[in-house]
KETOR-918732 format. One record per residue: x, y, z of N, C-alpha, C in turn; residue number from 1. Coordinates in nm, 4 decimals. Layout:
N
VEXLO       n.X       n.Y       n.Z      ca.X      ca.Y      ca.Z       c.X       c.Y       c.Z  num
VEXLO         X         Y         Z         X         Y         Z         X         Y         Z  NUM
...
***
This chain:
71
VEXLO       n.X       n.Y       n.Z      ca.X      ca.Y      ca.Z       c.X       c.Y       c.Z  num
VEXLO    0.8103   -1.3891    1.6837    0.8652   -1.3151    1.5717    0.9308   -1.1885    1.6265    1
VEXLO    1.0621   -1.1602    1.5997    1.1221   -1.0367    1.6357    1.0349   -0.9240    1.5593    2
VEXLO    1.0992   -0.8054    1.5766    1.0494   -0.6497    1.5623    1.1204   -0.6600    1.4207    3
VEXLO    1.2386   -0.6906    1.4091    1.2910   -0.6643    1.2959    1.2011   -0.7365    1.1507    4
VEXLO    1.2351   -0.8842    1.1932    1.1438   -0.9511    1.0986    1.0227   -0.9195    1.0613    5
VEXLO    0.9659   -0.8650    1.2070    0.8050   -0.9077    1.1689    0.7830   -0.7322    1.0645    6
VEXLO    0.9050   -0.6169    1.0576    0.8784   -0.4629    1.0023    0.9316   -0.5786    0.8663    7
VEXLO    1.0398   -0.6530    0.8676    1.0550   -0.6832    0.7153    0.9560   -0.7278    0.6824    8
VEXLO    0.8534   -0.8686    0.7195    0.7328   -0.9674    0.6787    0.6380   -0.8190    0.5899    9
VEXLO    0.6251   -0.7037    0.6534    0.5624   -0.6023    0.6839    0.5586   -0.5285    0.5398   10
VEXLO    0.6826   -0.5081    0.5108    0.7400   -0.3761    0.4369    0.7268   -0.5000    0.3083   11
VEXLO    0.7663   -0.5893    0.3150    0.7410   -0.7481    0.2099    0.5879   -0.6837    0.1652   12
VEXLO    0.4795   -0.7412    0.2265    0.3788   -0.7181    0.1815    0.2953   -0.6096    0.1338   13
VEXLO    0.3472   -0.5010    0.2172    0.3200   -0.3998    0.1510    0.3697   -0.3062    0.0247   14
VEXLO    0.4806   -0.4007   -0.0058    0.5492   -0.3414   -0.1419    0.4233   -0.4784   -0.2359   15
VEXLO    0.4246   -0.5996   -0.2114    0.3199   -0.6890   -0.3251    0.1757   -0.6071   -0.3497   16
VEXLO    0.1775   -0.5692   -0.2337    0.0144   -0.4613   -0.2050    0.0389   -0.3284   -0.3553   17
VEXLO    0.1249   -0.2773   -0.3374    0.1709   -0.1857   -0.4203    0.1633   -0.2155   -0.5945   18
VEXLO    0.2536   -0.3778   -0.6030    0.2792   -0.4060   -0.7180    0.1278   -0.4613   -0.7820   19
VEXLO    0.0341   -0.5046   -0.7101   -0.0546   -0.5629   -0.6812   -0.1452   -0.4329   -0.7700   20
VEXLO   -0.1640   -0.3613   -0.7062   -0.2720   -0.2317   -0.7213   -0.1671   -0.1566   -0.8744   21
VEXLO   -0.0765   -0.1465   -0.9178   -0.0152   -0.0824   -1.0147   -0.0382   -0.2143   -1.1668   22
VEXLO    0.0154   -0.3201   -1.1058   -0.0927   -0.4181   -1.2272   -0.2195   -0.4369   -1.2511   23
VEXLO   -0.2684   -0.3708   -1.2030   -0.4572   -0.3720   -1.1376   -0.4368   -0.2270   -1.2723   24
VEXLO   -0.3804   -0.1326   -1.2258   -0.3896   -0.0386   -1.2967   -0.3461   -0.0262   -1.4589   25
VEXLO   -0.2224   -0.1126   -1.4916   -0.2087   -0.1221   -1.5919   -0.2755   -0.2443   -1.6996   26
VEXLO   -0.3539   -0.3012   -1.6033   -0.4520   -0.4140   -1.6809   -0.5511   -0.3032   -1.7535   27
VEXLO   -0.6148   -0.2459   -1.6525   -0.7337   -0.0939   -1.7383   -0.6539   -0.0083   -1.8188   28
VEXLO   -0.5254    0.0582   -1.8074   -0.4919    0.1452   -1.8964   -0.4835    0.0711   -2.0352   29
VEXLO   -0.4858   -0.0594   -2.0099   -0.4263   -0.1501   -2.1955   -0.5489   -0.1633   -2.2793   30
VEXLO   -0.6454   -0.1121   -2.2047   -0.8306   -0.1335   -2.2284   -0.7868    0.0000   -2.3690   31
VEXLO   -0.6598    0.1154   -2.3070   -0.6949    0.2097   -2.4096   -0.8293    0.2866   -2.4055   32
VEXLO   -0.8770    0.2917   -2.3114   -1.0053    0.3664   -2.2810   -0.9635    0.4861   -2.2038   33
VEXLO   -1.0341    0.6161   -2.2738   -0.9697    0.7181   -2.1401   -1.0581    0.7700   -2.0326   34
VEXLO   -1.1718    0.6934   -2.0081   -1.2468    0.7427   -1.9253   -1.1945    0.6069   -1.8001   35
VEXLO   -1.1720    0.4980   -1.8720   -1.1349    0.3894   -1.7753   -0.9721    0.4282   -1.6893   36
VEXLO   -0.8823    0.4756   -1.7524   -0.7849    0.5251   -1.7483   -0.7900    0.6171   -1.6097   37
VEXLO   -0.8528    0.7245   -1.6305   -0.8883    0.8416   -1.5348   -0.9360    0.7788   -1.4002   38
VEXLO   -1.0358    0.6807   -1.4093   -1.0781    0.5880   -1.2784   -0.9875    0.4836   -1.2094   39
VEXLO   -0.8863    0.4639   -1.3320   -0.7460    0.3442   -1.2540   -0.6990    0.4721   -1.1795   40
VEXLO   -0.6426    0.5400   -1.2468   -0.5484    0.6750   -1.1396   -0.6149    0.7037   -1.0427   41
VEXLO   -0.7484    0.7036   -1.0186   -0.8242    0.7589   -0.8847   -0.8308    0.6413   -0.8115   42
VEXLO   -0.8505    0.4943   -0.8671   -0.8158    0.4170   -0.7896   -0.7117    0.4140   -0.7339   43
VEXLO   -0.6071    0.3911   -0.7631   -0.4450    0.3944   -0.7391   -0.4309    0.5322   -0.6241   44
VEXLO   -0.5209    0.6484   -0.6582   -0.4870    0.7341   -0.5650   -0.5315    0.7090   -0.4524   45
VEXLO   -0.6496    0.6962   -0.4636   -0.7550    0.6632   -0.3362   -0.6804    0.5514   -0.2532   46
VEXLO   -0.6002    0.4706   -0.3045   -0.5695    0.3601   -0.2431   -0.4673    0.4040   -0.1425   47
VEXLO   -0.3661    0.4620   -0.2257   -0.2193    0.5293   -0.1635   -0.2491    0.6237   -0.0746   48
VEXLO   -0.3829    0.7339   -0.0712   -0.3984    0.8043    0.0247   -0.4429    0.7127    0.1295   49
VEXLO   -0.5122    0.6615    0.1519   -0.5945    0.5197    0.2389   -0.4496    0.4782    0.3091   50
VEXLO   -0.3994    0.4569    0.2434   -0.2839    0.3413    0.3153   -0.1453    0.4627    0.3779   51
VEXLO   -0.1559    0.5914    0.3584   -0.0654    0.6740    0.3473   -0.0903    0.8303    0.4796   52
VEXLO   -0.2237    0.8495    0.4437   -0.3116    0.9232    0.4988   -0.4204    0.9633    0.6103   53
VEXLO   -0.4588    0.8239    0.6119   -0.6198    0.8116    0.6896   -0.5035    0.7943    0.8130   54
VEXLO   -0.5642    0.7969    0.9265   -0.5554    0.7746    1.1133   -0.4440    0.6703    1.1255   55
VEXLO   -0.4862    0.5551    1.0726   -0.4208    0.4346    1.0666   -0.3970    0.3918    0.9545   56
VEXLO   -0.2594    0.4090    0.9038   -0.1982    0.4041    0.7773   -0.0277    0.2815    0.8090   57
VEXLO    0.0280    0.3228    0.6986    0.1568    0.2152    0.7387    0.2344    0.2873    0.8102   58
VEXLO    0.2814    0.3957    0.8260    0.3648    0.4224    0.9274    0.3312    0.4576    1.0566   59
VEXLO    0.2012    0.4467    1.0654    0.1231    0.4278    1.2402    0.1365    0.2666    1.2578   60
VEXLO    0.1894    0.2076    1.2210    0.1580    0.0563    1.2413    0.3270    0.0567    1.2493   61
VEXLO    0.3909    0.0833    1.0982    0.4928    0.0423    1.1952    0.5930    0.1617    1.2419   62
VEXLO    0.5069    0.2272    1.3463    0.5723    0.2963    1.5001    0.4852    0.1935    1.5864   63
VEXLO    0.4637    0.1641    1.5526    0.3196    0.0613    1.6524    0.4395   -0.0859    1.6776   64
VEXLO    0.4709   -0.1350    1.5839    0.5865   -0.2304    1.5735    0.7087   -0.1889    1.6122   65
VEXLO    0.7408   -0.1133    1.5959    0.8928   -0.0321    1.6690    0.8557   -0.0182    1.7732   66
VEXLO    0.8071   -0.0385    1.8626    0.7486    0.0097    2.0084    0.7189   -0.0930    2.0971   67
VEXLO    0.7242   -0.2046    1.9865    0.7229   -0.3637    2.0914    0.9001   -0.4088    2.1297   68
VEXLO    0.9980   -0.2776    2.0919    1.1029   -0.3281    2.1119    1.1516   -0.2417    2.3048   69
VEXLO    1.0347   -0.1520    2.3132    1.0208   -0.1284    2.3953    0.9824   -0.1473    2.4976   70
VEXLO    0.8870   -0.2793    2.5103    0.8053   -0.3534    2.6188    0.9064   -0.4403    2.6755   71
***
């Protein structure tokens, strides 16, 4: 698999990951509950910081993938 493909396969799944967790969220907001409501958004946050934030996130991975064009 090239560098290119394998950042598209990449950036592919991590946008379904996205759409994935935002229908997750709007399944609880339709509950109309506002305490359930408040816990989707902290989910949704917690998630985006996780994937955005922590050590190893998506753009440590792909500089990690941009860097096999270097070997």
């Amino acid at each position: 698999m090239t560098t290119k493909s394998l950042n598209k396969s990449f950036d592919e799944k991590i946008q379904n990951l996205y759409d994935a967790l935002y229908e997750v969220k709007e399944v609880l907001d339709n509950a109309e509950d506002g305490e359930l409501e408040v816990m989707a958004d902290t989910l949704v946050e917690n998630v985006e910081s996780c994937l955005t934030e922590e050590e190893i996130n998506i753009e440590a991975i792909k500089d990690h993938i941009s860097g096999f064009d270097a070997l």
